[in-house]
Every structure is written in structure tokens, then in C-alpha cells.
N, CA, C and O atoms as a Tinker XYZ file with bonds, in Angstrom:
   464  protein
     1  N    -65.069000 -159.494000  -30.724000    73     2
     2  CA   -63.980000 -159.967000  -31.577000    64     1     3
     3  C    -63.050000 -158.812000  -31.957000    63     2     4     5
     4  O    -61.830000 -158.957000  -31.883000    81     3
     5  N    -63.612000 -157.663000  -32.366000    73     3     6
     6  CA   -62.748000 -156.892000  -32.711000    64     5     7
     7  C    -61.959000 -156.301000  -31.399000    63     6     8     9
     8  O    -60.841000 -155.869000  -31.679000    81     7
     9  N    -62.436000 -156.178000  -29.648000    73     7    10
    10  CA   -61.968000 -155.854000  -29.539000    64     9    11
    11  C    -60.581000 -156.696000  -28.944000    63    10    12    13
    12  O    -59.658000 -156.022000  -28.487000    81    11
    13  N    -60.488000 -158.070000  -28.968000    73    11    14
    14  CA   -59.566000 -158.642000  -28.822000    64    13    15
    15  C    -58.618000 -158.669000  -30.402000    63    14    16    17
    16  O    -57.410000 -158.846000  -30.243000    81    15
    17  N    -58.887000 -158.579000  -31.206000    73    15    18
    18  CA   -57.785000 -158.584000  -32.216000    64    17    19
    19  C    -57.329000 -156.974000  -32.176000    63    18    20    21
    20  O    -56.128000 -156.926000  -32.445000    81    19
    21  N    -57.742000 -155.967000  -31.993000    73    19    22
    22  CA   -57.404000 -154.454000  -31.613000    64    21    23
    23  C    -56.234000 -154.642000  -30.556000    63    22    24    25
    24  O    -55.054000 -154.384000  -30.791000    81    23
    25  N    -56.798000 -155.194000  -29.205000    73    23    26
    26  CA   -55.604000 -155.871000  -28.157000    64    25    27
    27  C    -54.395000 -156.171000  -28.527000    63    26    28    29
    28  O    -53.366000 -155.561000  -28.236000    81    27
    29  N    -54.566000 -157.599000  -29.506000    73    27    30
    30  CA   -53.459000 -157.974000  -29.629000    64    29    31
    31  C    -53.179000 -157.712000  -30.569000    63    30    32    33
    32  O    -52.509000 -158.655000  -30.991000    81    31
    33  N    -53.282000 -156.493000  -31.751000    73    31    34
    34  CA   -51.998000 -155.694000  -32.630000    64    33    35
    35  C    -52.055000 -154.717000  -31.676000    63    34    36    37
    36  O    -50.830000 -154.595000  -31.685000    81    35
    37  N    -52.433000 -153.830000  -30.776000    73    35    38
    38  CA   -51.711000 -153.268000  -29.796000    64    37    39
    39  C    -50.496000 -153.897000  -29.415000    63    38    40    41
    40  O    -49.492000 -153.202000  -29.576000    81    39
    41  N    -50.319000 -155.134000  -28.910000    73    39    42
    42  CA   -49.440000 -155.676000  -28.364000    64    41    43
    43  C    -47.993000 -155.578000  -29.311000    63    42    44    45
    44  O    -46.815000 -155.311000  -29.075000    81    43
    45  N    -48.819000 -155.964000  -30.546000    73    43    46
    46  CA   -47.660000 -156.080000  -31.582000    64    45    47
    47  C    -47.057000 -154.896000  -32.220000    63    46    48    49
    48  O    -46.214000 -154.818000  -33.113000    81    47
    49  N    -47.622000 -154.088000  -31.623000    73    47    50
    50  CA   -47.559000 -152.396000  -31.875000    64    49    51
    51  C    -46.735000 -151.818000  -31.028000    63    50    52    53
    52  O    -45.972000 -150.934000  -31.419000    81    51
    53  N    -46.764000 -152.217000  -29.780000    73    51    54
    54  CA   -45.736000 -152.403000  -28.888000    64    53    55
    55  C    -44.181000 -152.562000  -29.222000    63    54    56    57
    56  O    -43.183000 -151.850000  -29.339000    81    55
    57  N    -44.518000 -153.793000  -29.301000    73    55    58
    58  CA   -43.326000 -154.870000  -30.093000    64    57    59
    59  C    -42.894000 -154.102000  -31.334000    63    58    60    61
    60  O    -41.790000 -154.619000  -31.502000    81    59
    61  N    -42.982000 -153.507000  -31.993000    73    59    62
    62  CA   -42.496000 -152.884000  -32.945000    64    61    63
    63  C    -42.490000 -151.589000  -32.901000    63    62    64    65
    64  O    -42.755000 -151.031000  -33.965000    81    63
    65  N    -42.231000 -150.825000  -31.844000    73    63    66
    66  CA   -42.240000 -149.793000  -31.375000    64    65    67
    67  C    -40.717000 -149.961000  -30.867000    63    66    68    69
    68  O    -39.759000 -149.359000  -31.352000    81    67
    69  N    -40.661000 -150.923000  -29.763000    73    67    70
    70  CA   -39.433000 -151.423000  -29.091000    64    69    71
    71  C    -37.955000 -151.683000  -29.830000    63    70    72    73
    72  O    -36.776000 -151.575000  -29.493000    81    71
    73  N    -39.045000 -152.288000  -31.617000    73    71    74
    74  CA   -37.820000 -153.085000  -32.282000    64    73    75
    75  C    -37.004000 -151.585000  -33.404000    63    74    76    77
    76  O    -35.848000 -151.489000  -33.817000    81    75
    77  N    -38.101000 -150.710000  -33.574000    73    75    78
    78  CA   -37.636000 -149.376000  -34.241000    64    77    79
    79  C    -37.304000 -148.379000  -33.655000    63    78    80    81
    80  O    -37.013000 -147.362000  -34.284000    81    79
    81  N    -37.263000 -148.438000  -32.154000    73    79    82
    82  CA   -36.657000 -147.166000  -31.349000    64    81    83
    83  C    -36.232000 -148.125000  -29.818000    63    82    84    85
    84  O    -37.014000 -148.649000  -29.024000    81    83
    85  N    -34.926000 -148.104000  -29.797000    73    83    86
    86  CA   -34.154000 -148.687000  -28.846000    64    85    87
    87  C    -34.259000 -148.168000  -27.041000    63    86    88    89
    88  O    -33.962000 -148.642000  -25.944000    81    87
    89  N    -34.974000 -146.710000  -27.689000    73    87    90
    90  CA   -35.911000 -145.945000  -26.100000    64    89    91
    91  C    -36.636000 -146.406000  -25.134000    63    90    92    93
    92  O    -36.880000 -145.928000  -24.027000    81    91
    93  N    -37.169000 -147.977000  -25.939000    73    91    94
    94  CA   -38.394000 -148.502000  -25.438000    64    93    95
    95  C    -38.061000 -150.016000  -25.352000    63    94    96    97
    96  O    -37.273000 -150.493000  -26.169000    81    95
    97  N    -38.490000 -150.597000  -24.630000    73    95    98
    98  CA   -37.618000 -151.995000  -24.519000    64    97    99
    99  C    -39.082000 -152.926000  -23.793000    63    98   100   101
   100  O    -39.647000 -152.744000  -22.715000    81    99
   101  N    -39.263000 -153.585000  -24.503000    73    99   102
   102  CA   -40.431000 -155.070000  -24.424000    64   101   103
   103  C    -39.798000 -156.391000  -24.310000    63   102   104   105
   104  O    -38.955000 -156.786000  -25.115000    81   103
   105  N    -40.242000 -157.116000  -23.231000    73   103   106
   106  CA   -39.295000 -158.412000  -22.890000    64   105   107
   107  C    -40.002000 -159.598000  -24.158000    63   106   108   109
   108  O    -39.635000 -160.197000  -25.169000    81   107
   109  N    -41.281000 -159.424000  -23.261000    73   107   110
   110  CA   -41.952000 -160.416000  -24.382000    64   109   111
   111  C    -42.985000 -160.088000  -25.053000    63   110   112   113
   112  O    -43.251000 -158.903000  -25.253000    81   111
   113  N    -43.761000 -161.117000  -25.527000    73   111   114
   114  CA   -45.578000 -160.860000  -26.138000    64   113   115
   115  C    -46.065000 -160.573000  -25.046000    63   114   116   117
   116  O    -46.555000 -159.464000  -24.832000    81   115
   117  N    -46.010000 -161.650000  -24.042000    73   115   118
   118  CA   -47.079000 -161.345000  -22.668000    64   117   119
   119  C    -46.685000 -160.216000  -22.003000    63   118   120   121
   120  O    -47.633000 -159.868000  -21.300000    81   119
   121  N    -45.589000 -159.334000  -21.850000    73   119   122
   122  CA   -45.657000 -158.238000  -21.459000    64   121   123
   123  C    -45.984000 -157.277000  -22.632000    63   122   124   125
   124  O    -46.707000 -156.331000  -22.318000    81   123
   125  N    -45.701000 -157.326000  -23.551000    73   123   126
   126  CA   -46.562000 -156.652000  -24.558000    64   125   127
   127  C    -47.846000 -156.186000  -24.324000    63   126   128   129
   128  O    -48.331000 -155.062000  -24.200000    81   127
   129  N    -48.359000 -157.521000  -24.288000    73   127   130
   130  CA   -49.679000 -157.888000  -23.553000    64   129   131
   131  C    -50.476000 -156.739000  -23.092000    63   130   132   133
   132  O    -51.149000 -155.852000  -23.616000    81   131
   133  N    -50.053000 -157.191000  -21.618000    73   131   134
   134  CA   -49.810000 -156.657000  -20.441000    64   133   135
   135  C    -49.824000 -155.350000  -20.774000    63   134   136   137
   136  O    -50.839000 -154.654000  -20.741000    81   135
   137  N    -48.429000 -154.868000  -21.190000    73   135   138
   138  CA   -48.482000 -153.096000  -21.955000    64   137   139
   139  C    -49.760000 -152.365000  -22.637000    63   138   140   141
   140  O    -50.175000 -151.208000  -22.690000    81   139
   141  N    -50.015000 -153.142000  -22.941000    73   139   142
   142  CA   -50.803000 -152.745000  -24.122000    64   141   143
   143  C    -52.196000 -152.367000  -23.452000    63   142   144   145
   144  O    -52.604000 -151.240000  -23.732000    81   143
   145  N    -52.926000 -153.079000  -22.675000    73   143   146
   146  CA   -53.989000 -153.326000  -21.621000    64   145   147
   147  C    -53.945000 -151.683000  -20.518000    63   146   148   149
   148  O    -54.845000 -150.922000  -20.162000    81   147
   149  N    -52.378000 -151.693000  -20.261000    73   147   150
   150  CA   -52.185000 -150.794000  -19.483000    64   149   151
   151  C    -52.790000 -149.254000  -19.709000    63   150   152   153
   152  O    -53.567000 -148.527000  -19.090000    81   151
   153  N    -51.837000 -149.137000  -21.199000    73   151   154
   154  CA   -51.683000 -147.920000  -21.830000    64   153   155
   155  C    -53.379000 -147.921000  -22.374000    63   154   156   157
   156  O    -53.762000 -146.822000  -22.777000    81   155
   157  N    -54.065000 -148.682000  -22.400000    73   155   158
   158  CA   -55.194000 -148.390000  -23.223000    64   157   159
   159  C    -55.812000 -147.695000  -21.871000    63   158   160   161
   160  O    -55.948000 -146.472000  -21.826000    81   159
   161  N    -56.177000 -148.533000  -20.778000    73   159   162
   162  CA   -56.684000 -148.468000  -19.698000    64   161   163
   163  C    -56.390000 -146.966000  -19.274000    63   162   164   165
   164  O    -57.281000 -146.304000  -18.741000    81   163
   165  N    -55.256000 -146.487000  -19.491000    73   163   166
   166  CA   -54.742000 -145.123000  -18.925000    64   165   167
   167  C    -55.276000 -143.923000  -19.647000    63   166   168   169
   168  O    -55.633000 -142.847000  -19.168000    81   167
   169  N    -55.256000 -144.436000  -21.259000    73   167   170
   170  CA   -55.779000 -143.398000  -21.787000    64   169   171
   171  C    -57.507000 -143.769000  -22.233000    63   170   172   173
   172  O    -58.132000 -143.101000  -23.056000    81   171
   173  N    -57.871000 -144.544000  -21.752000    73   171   174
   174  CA   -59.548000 -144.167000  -21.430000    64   173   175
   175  C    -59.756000 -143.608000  -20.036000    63   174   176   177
   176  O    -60.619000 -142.736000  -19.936000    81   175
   177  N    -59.223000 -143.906000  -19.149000    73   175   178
   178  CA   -59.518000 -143.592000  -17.759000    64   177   179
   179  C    -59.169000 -141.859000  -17.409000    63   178   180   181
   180  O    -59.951000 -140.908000  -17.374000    81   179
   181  N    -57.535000 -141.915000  -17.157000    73   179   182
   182  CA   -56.593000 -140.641000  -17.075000    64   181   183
   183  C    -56.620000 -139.733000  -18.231000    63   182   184   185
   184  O    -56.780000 -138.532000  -18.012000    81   183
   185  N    -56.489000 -140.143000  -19.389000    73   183   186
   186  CA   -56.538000 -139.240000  -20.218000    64   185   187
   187  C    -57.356000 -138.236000  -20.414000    63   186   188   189
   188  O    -56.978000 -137.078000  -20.237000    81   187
   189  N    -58.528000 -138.525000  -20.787000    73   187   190
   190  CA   -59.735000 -137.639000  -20.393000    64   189   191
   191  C    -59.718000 -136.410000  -19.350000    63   190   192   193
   192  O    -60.021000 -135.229000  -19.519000    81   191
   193  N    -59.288000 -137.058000  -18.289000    73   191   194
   194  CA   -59.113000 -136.072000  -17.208000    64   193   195
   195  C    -58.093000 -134.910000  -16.966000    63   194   196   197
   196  O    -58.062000 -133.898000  -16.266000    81   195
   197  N    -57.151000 -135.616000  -18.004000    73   195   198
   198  CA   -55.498000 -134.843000  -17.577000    64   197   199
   199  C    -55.963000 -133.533000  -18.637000    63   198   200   201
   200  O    -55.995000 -132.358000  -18.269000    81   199
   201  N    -56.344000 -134.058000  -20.161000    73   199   202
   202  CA   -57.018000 -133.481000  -20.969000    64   201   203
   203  C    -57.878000 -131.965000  -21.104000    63   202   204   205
   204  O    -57.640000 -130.968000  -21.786000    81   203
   205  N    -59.082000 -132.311000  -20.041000    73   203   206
   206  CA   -59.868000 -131.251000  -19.223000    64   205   207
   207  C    -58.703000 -130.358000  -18.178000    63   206   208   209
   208  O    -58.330000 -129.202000  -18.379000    81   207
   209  N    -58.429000 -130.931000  -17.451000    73   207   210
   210  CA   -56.988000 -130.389000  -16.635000    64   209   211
   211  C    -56.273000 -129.212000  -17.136000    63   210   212   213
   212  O    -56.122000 -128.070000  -16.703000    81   211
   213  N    -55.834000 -129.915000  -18.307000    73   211   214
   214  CA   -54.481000 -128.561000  -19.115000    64   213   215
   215  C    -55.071000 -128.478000  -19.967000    63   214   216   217
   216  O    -54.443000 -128.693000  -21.003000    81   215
   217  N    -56.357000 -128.185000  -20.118000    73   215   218
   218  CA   -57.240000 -127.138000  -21.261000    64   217   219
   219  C    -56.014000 -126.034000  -21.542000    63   218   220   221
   220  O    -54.957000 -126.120000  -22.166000    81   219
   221  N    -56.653000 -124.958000  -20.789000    73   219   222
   222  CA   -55.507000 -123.712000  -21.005000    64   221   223
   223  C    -54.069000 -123.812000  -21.699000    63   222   224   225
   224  O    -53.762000 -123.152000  -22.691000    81   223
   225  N    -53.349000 -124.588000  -21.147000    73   223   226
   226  CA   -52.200000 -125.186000  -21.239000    64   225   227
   227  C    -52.242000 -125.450000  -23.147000    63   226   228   229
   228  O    -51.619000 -124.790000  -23.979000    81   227
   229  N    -53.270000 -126.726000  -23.423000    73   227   230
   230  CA   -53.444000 -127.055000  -24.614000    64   229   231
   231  C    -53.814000 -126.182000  -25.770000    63   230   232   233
   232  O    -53.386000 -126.181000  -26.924000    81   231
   233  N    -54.753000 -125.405000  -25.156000    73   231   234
   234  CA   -55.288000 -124.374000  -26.245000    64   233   235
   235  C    -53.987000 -123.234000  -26.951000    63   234   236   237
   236  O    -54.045000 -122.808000  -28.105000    81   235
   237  N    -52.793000 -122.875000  -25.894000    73   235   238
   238  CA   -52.286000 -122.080000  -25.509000    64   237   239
   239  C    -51.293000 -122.313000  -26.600000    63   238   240   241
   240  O    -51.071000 -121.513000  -27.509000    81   239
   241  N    -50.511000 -123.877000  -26.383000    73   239   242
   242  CA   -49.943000 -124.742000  -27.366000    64   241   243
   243  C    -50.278000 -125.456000  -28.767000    63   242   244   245
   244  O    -49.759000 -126.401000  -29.362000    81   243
   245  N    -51.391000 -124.584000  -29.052000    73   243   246
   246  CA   -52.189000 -125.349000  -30.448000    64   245   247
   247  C    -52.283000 -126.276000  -30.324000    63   246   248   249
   248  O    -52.284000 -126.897000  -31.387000    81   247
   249  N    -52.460000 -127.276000  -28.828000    73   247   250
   250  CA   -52.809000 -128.854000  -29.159000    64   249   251
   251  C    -51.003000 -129.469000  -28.932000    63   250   252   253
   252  O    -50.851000 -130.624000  -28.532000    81   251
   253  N    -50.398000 -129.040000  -29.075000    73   251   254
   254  CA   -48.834000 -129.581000  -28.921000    64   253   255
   255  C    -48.820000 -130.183000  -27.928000    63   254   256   257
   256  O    -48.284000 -131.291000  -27.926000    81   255
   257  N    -49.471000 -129.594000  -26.612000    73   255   258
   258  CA   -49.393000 -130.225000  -25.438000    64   257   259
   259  C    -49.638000 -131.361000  -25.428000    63   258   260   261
   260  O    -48.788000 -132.105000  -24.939000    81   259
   261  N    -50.688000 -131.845000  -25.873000    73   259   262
   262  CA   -51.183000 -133.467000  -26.159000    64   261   263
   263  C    -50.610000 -134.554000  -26.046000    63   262   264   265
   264  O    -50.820000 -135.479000  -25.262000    81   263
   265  N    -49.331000 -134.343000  -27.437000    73   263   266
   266  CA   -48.125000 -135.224000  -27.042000    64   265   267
   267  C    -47.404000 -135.376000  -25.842000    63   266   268   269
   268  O    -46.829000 -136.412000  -25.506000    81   267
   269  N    -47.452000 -134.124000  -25.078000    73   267   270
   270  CA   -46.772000 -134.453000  -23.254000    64   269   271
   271  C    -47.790000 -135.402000  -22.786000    63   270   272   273
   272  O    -47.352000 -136.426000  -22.262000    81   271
   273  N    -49.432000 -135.220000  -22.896000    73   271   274
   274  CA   -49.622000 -136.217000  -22.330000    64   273   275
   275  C    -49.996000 -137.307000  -22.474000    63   274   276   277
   276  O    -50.711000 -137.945000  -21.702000    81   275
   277  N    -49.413000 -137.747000  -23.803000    73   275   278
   278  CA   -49.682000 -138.898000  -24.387000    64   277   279
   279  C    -48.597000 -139.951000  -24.012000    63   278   280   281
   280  O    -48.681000 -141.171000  -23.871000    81   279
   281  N    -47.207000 -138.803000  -23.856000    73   279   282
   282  CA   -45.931000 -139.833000  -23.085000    64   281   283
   283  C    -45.905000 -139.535000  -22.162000    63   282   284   285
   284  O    -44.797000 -139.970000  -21.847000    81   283
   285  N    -46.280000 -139.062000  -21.302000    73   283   286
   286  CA   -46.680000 -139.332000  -19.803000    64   285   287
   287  C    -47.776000 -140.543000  -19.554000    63   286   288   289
   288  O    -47.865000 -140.849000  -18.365000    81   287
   289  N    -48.531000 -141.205000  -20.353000    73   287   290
   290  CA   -49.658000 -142.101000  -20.122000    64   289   291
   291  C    -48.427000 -143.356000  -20.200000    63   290   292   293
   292  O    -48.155000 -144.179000  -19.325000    81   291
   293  N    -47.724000 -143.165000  -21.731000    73   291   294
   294  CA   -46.791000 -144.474000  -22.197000    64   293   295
   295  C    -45.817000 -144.706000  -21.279000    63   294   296   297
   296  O    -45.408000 -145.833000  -20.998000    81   295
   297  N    -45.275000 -143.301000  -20.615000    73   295   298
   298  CA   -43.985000 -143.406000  -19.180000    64   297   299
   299  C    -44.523000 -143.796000  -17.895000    63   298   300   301
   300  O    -43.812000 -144.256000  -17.001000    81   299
   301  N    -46.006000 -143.584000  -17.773000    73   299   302
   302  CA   -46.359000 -144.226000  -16.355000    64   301   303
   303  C    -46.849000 -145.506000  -16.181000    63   302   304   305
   304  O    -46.881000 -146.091000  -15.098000    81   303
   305  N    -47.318000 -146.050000  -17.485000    73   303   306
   306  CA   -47.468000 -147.359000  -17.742000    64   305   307
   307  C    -46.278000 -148.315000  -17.544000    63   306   308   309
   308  O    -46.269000 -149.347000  -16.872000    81   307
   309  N    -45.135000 -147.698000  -18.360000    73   307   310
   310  CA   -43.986000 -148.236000  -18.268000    64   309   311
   311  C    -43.611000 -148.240000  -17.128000    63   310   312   313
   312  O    -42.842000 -149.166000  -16.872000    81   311
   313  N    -43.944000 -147.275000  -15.957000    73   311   314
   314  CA   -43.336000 -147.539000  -14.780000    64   313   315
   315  C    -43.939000 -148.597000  -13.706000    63   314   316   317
   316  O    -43.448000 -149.099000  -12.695000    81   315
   317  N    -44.887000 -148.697000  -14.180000    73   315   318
   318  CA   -45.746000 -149.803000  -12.917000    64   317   319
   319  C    -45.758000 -151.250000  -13.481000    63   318   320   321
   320  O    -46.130000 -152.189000  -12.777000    81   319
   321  N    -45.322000 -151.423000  -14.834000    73   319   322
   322  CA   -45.017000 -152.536000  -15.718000    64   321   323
   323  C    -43.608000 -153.549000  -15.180000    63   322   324   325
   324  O    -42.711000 -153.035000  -14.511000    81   323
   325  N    -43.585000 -154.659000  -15.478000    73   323   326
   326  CA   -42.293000 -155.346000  -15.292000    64   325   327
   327  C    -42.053000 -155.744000  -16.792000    63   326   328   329
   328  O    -42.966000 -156.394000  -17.300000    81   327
   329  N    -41.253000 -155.530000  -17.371000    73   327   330
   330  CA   -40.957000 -156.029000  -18.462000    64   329   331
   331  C    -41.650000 -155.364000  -20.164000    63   330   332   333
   332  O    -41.984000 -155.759000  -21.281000    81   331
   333  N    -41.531000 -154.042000  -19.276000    73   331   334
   334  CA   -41.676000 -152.825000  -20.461000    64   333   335
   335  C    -41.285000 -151.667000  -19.644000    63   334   336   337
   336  O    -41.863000 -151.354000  -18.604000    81   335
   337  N    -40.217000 -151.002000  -20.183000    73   335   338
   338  CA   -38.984000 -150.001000  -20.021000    64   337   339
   339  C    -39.288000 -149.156000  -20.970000    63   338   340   341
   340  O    -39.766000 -149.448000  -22.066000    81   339
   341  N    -38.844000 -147.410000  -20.316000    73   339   342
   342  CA   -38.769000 -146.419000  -21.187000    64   341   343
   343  C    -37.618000 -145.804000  -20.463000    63   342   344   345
   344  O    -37.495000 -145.624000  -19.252000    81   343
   345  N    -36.662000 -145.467000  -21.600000    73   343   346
   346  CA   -35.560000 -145.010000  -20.821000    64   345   347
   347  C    -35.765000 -143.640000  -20.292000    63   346   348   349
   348  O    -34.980000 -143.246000  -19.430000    81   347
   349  N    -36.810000 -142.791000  -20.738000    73   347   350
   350  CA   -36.714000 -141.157000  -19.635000    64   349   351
   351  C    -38.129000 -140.798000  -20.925000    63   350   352   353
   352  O    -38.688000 -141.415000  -21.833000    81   351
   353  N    -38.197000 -139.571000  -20.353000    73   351   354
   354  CA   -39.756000 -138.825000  -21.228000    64   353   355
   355  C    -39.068000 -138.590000  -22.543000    63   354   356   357
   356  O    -39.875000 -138.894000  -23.422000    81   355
   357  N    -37.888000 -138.166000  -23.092000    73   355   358
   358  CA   -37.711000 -138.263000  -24.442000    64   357   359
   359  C    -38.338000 -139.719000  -25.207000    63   358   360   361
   360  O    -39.082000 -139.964000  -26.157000    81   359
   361  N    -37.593000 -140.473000  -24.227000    73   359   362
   362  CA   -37.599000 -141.685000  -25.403000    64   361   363
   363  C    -39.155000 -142.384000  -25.348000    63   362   364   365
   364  O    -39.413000 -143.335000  -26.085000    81   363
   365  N    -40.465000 -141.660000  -24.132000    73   363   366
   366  CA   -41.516000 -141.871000  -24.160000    64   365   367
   367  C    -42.392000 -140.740000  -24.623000    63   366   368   369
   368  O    -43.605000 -140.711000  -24.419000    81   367
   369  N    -41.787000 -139.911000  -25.189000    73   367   370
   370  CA   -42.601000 -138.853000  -26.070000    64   369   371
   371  C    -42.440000 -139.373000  -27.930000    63   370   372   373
   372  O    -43.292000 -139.255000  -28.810000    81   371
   373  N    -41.088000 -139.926000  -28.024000    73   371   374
   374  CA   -41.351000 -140.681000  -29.217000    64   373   375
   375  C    -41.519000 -141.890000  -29.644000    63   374   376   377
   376  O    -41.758000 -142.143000  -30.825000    81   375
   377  N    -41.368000 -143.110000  -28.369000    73   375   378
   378  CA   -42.173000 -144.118000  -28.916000    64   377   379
   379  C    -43.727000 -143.496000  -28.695000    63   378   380   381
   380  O    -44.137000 -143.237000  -29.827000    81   379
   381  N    -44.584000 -143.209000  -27.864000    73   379   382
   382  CA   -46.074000 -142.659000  -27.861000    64   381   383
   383  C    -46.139000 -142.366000  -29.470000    63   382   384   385
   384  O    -46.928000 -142.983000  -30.185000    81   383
   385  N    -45.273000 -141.406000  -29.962000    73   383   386
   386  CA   -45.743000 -140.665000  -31.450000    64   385   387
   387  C    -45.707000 -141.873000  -31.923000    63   386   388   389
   388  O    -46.814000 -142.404000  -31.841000    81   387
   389  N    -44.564000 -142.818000  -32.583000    73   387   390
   390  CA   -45.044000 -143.879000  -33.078000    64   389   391
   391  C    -45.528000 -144.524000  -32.704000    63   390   392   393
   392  O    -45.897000 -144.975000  -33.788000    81   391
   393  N    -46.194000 -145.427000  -31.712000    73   391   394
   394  CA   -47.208000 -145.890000  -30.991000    64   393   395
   395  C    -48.576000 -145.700000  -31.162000    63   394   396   397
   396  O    -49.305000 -146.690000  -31.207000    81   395
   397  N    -49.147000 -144.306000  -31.289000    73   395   398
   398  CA   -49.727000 -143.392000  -31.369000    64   397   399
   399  C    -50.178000 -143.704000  -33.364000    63   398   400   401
   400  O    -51.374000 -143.845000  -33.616000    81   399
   401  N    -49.286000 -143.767000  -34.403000    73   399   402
   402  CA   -49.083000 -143.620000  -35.723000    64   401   403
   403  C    -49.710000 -145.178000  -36.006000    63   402   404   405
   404  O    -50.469000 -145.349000  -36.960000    81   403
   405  N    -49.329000 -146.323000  -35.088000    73   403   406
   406  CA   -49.331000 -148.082000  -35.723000    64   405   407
   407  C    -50.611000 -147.925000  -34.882000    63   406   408   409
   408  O    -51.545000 -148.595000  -35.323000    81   407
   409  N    -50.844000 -147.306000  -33.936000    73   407   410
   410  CA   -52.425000 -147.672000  -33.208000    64   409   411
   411  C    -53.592000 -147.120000  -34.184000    63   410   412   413
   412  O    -54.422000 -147.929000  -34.598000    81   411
   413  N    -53.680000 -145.624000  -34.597000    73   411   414
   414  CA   -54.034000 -145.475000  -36.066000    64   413   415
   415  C    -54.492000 -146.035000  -36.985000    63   414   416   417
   416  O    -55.644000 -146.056000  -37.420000    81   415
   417  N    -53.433000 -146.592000  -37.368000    73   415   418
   418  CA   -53.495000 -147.428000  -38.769000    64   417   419
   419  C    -54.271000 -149.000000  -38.164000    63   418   420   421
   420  O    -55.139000 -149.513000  -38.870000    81   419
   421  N    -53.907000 -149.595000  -36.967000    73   419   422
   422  CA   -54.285000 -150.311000  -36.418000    64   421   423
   423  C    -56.102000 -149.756000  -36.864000    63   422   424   425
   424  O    -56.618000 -150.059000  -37.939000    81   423
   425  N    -56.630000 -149.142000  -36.059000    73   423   426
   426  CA   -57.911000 -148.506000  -36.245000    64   425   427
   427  C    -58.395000 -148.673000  -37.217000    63   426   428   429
   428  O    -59.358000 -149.415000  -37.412000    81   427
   429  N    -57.810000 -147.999000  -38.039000    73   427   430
   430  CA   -58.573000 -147.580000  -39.457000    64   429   431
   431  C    -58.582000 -149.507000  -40.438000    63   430   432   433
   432  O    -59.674000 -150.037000  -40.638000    81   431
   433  N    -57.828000 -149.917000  -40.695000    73   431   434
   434  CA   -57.868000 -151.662000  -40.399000    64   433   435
   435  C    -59.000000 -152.320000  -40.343000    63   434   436   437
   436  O    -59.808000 -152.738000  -41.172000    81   435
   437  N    -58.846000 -152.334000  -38.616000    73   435   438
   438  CA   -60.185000 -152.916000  -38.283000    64   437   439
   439  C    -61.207000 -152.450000  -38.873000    63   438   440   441
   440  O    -61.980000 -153.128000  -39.550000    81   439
   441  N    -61.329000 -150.793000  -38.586000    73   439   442
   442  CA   -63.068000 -150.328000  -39.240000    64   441   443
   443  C    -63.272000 -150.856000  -40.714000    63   442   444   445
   444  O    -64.343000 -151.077000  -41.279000    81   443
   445  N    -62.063000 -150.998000  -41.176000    73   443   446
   446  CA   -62.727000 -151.638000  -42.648000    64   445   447
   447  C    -63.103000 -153.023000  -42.494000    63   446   448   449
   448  O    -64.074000 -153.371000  -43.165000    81   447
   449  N    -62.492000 -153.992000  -41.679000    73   447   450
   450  CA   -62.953000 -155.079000  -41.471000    64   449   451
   451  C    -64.036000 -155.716000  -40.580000    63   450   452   453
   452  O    -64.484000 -156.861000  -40.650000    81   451
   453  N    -64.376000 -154.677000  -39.685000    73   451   454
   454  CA   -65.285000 -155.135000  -38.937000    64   453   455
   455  C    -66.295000 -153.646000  -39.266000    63   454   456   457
   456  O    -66.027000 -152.624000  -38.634000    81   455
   457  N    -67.310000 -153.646000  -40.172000    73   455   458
   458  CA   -68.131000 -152.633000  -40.109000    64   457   459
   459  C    -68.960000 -152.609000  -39.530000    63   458   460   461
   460  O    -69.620000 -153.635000  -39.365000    81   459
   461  N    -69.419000 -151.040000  -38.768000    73   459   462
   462  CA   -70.758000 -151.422000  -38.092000    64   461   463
   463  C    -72.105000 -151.051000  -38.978000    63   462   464
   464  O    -73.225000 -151.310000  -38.537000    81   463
């Protein structure tokens, strides 16, 4: 249960990502959806890896780096997506940050509502 209601305020996290920064553009819910599935999928799978990867890189940057590859996960999602647009890595380095901020709060949410 929780992790389908997590899903779909992802989705809506999306969606209001799109509606507060004009960078990022969502057609509908179901590509929301869709988005949302993506970007999670990328950063359990890829992330991890890219992560280990630019150690050096990260350490080097106090961790700054992170955010590159946090909108690189949100810009490559967006690219294999139909009906979720990022206009270039600016405007997917700051929807990710807010993205990143409502997924969060998203989190912390649930754990109060669904305790283990």
C-alpha cells in the first residue's frame, strides 16, 4: 500500500514540479505516471552505479556533484518519455532539486503514516 500511494504523489510531484517551473512540462497524470516509475527505476538501478563511478569527482565537490547526477537521471528519463519534457540540463538540474524537496517531504509523510 504504501508503495503505491508513494507512486502516485510521485506522480503528483511531478505535476507540480511542471506547474512551478515552466523547464519541465507534463502532459498528463498518466504520463506523470509513467514519469514517475521511470525516474524512480533510474535512481534505484543507475544511480547507485553512476554514484560509485564519480566517487572522486563527488568527494572532490563536497557532494555538489550529486545534483549533476540527480538531473541527469530526471533529463534521461525525460528523454525516453513521451509526454514529459525538460527543456536542457539547467531546467533538469532544477526541477530534480525541487522534485528531489516534494519527494522528501513525500517520504517523511508516509513514514508517519505507515509505521513499521
Amino acid at each position: 500500500m504504501k508503495i503505491l500511494a508513494k507512486w502516485l504523489l510521485s506522480a503528483a510531484a511531478l505535476l507540480a514540479v511542471a506547474h512551478l517551473y515552466s523547464g519541465v512540462e507534463v502532459k498528463s497524470f498518466s504520463s506523470a505516471l509513467i514519469a514517475a516509475l521511470v525516474v524512480g527505476l533510474f535512481n534505484a538501478v543507475l544511480r547507485p552505479v553512476l554514484v560509485v563511478l564519480t566517487l572522486p569527482v563527488t568527494l572532490i565537490t563536497l557532494g555538489l556533484f550529486l545534483f549533476v547526477i540527480n538531473a541527469l537521471m530526471f533529463w534521461s528519463a525525460a528523454g525516453i518519455l513521451e509526454g514529459f519534457h525538460v527543456q536542457g540540463f539547467g531546467a533538469a538540474l532544477i526541477g530534480s532539486v525541487i522534485y528531489s524537496v516534494l519527494c522528501l517531504v513525500i517520504d517523511s509523510a508516509l513514514n508517519r503514516l505507515f509505521p513499521k
